[in-house]
N, CA and C atoms as an extended XYZ file, in Angstrom:
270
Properties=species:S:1:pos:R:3:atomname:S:1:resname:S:1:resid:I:1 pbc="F F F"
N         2.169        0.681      -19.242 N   UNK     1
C         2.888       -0.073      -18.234 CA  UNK     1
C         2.708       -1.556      -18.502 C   UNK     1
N         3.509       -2.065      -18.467 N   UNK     2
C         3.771       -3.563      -18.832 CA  UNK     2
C         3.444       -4.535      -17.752 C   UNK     2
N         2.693       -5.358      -17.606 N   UNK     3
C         2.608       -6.285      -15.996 CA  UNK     3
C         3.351       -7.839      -16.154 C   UNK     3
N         4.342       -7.613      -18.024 N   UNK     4
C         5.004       -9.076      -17.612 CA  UNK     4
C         5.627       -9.477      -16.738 C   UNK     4
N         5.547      -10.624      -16.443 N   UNK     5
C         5.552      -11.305      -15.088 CA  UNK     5
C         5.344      -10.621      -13.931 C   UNK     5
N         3.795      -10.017      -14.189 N   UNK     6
C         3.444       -9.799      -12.649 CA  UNK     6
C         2.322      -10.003      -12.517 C   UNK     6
N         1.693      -11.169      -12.968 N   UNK     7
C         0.184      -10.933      -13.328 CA  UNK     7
C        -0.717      -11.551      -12.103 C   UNK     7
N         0.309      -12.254      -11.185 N   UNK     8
C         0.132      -12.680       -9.744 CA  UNK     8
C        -0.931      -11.395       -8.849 C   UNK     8
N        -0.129      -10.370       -9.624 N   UNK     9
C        -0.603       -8.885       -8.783 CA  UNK     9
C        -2.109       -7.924       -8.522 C   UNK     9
N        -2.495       -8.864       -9.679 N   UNK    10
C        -4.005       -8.999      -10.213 CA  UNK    10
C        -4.916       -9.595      -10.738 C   UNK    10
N        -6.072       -9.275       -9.932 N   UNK    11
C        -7.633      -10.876      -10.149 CA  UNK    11
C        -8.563       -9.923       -9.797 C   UNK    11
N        -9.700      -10.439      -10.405 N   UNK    12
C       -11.330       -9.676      -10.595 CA  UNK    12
C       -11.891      -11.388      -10.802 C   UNK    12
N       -12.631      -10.947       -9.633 N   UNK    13
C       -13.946      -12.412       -9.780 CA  UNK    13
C       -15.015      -11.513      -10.123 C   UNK    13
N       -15.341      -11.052      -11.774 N   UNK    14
C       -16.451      -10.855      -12.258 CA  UNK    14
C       -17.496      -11.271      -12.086 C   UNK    14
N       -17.881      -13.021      -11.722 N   UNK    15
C       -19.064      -13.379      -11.119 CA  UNK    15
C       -19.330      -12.990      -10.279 C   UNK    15
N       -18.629      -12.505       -8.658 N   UNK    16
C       -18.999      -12.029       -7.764 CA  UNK    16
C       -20.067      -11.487       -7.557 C   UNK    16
N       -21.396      -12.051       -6.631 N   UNK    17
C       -21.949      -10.798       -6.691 CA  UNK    17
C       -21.987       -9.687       -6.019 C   UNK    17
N       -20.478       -9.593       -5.434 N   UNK    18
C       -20.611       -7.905       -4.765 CA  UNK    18
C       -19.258       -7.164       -5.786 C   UNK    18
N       -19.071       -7.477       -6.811 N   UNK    19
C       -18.300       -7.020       -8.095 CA  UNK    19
C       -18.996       -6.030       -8.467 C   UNK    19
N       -18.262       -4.818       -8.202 N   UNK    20
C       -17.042       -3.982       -7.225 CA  UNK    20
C       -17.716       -4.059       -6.007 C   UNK    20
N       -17.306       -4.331       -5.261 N   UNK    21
C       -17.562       -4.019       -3.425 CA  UNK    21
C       -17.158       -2.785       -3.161 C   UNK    21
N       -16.715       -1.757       -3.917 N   UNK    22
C       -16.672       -0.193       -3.602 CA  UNK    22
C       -16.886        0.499       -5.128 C   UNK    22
N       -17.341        1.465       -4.871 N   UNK    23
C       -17.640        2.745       -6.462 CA  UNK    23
C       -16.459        3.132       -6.422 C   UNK    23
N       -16.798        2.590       -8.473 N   UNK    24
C       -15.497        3.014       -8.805 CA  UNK    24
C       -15.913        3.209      -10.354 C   UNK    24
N       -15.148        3.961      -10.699 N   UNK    25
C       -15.555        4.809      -12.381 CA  UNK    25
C       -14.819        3.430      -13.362 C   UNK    25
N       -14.237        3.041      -12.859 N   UNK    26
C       -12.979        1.879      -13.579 CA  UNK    26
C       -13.044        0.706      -13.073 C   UNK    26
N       -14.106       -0.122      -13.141 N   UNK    27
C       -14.190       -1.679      -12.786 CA  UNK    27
C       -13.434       -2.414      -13.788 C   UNK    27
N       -12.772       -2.043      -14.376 N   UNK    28
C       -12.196       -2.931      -15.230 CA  UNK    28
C       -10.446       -3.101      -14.792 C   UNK    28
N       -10.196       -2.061      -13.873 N   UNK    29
C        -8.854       -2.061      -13.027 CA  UNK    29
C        -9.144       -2.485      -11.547 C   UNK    29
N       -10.203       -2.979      -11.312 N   UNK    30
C       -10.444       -3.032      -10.070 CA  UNK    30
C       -10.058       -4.488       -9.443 C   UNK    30
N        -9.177       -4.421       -8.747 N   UNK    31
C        -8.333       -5.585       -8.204 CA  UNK    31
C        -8.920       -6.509       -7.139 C   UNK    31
N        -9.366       -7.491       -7.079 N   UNK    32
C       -10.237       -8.485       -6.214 CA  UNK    32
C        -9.225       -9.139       -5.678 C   UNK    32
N        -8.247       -9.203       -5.707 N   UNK    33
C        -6.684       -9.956       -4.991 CA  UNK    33
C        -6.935       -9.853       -3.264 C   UNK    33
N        -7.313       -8.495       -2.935 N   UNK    34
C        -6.963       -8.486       -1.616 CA  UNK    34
C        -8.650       -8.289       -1.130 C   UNK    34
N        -9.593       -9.456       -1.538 N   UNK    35
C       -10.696       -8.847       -1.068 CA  UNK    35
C       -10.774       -8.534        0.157 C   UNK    35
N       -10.746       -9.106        1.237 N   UNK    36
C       -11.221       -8.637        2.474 CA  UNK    36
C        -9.746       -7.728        2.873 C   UNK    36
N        -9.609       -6.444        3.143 N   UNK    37
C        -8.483       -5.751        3.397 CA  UNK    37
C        -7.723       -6.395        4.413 C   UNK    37
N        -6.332       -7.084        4.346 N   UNK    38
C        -5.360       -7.604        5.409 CA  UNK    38
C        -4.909       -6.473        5.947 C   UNK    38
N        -5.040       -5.099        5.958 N   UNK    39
C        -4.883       -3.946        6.528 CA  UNK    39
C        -5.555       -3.374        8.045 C   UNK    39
N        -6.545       -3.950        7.988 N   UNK    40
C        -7.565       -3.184        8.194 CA  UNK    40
C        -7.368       -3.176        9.987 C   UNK    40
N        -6.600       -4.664       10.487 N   UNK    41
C        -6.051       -4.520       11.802 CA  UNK    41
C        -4.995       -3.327       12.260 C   UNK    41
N        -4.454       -2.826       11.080 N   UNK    42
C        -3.403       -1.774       11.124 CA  UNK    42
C        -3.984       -0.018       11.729 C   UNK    42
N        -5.468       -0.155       11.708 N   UNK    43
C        -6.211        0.851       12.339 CA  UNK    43
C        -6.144        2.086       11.079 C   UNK    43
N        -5.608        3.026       12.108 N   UNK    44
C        -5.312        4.700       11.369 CA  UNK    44
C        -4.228        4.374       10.520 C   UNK    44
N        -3.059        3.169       10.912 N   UNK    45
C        -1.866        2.626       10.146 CA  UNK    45
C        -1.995        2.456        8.637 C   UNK    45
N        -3.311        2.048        8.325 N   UNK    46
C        -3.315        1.518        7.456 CA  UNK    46
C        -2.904        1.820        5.829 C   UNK    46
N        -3.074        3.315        5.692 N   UNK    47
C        -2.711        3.964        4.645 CA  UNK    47
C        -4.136        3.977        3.683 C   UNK    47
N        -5.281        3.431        3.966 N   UNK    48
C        -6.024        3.671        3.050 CA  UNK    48
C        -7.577        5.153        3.783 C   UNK    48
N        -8.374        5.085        2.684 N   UNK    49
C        -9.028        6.079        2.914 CA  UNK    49
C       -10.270        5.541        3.762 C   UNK    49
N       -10.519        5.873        5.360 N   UNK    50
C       -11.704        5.304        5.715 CA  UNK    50
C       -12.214        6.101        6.789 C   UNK    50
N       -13.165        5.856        7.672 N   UNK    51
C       -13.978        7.032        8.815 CA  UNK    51
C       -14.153        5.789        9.966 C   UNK    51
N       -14.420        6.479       11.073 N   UNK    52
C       -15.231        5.390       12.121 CA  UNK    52
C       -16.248        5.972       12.120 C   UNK    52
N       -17.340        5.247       12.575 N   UNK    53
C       -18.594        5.305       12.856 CA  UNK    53
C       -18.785        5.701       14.212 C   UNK    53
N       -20.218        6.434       14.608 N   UNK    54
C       -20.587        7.015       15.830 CA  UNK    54
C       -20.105        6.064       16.655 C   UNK    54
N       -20.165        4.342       16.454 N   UNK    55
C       -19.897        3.520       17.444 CA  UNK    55
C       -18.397        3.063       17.606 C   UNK    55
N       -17.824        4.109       17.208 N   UNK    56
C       -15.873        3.335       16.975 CA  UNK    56
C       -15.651        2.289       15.807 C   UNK    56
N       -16.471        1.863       14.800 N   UNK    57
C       -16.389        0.784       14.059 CA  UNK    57
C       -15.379        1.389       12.761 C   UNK    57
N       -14.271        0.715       12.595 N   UNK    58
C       -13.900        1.492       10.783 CA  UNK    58
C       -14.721        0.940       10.236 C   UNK    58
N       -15.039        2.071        8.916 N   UNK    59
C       -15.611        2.200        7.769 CA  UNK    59
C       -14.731        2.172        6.853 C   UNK    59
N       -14.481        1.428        5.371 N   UNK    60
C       -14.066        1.211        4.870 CA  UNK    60
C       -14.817        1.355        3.560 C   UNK    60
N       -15.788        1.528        3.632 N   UNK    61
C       -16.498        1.619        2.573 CA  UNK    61
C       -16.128        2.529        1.539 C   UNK    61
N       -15.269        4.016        1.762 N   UNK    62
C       -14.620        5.178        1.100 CA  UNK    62
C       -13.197        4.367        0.238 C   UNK    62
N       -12.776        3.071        0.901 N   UNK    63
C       -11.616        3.082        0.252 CA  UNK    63
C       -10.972        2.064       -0.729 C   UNK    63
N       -10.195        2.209       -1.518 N   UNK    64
C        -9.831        1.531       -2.587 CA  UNK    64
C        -8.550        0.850       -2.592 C   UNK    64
N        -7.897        1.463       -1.904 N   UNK    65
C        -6.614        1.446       -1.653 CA  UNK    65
C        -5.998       -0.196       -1.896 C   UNK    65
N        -6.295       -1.316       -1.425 N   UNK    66
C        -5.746       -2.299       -1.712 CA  UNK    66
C        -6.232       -3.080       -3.009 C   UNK    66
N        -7.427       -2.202       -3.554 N   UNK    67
C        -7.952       -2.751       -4.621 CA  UNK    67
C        -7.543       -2.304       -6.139 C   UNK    67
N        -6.553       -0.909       -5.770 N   UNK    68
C        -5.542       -0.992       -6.913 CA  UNK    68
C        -4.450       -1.432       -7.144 C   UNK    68
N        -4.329       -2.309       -8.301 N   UNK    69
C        -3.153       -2.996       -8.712 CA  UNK    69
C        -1.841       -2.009       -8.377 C   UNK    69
N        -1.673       -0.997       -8.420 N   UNK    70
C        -0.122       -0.373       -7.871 CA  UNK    70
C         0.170       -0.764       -7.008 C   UNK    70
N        -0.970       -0.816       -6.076 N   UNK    71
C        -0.654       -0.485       -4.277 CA  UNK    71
C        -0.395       -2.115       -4.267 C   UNK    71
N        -0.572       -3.292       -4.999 N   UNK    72
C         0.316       -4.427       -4.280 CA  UNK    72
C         1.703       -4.495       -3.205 C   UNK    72
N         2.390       -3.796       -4.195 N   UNK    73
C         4.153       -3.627       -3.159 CA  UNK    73
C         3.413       -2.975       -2.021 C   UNK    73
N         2.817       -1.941       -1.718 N   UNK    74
C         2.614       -1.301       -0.569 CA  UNK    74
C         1.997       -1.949        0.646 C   UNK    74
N         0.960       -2.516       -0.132 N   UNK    75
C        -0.321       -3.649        0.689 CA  UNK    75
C         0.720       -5.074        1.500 C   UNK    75
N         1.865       -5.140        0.480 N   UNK    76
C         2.474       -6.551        1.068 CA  UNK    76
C         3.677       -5.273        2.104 C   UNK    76
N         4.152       -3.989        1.945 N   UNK    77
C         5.119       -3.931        2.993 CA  UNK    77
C         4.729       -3.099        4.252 C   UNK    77
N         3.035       -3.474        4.268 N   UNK    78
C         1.802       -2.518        5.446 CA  UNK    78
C         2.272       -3.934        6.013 C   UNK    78
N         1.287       -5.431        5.405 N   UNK    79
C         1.890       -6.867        6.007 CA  UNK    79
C         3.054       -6.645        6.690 C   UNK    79
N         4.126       -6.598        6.073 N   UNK    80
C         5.171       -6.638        6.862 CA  UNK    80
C         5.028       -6.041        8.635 C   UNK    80
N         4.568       -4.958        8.138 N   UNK    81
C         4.383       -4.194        9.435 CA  UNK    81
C         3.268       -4.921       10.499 C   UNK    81
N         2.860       -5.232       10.217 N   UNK    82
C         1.205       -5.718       10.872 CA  UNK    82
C         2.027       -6.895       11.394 C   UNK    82
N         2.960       -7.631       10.617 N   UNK    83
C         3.189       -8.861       11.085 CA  UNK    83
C         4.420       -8.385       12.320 C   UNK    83
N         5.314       -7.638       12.059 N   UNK    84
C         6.348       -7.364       13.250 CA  UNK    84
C         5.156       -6.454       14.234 C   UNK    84
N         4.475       -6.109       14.257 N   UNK    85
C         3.521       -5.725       15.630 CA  UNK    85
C         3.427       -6.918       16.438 C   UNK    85
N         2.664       -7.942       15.564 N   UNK    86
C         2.350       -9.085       15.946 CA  UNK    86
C         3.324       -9.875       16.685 C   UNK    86
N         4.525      -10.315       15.891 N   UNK    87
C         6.088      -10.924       16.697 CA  UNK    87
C         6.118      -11.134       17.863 C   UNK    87
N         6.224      -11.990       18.486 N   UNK    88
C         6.453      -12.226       20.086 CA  UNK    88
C         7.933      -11.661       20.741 C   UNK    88
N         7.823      -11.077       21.128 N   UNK    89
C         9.812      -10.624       21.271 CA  UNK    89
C        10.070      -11.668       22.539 C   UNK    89
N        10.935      -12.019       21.849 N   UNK    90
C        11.391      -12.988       22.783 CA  UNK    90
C        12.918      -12.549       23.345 C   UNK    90
């Protein structure tokens, strides 16, 4: 698969020191673009893999989902959604 002109779509801060912030067999595909998940207000919405905790908290720790380079298009049209929740209807 070719990523010319898409290379916007993917970044790894190797210095990091929480590089990978989730287990993964393939740190070398592992996408640092969306570190902190912009999903994650989306709840059960979100499309990625996660649990709540005894105290209602999501856990996120199971999931990868915005940290693979495919899921860009997906991650920006979850945004979309998150943002028309948000919308004031006027």
């Amino acid at each position: 698969m070719s990523n010319h002109g898409e290379n916007f779509k993917f970044f790894q801060h190797l210095d990091c020191e929480y590089f990978p912030c989730h287990e993964t067999k393939t740190p070398e595909t592992f996408n640092c673009l969306f570190c902190y998940c912009p999903l994650y207000a989306l709840g059960d919405q979100c499309g990625g893999n996660f649990s709540y905790t005894d105290k209602g908290i999501k856990n996120c720790m199971s999931c990868s989902f915005p940290h693979q380079q495919e899921n860009f298009d997906l991650v920006l049209e979850k945004l979309r959604v998150l943002i028309e929740q948000l919308r004031i209807k006027m």
